[in-house]
Phi, psi and omega in degrees: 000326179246009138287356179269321206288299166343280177322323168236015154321267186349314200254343166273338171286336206270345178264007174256012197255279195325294196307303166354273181310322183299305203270015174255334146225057161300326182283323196292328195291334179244020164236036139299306221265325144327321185282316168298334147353274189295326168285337177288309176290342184270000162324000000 
């Protein structure tokens, strides 16, 4: 039981880590997403 408990302290920092991050490149991921954007459309 408090190795399930362990687990999942462990898997709620690792998914507030992940939102961290995500949300630390959010402009590159959308001037990525811009960019394919634009290589699609200029077709």
């Amino acid at each position: 039981m408090e190795l399930f408990l362990i687990l999942k302290i462990i898997f709620v920092i690792g998914v507030i880590i992940a939102i961290y991050a995500v949300a630390r490149n959010l402009d590159i991921i959308k001037i990525i997403l811009i960019y394919w954007k634009d290589l699609i459309l200029r077709k």
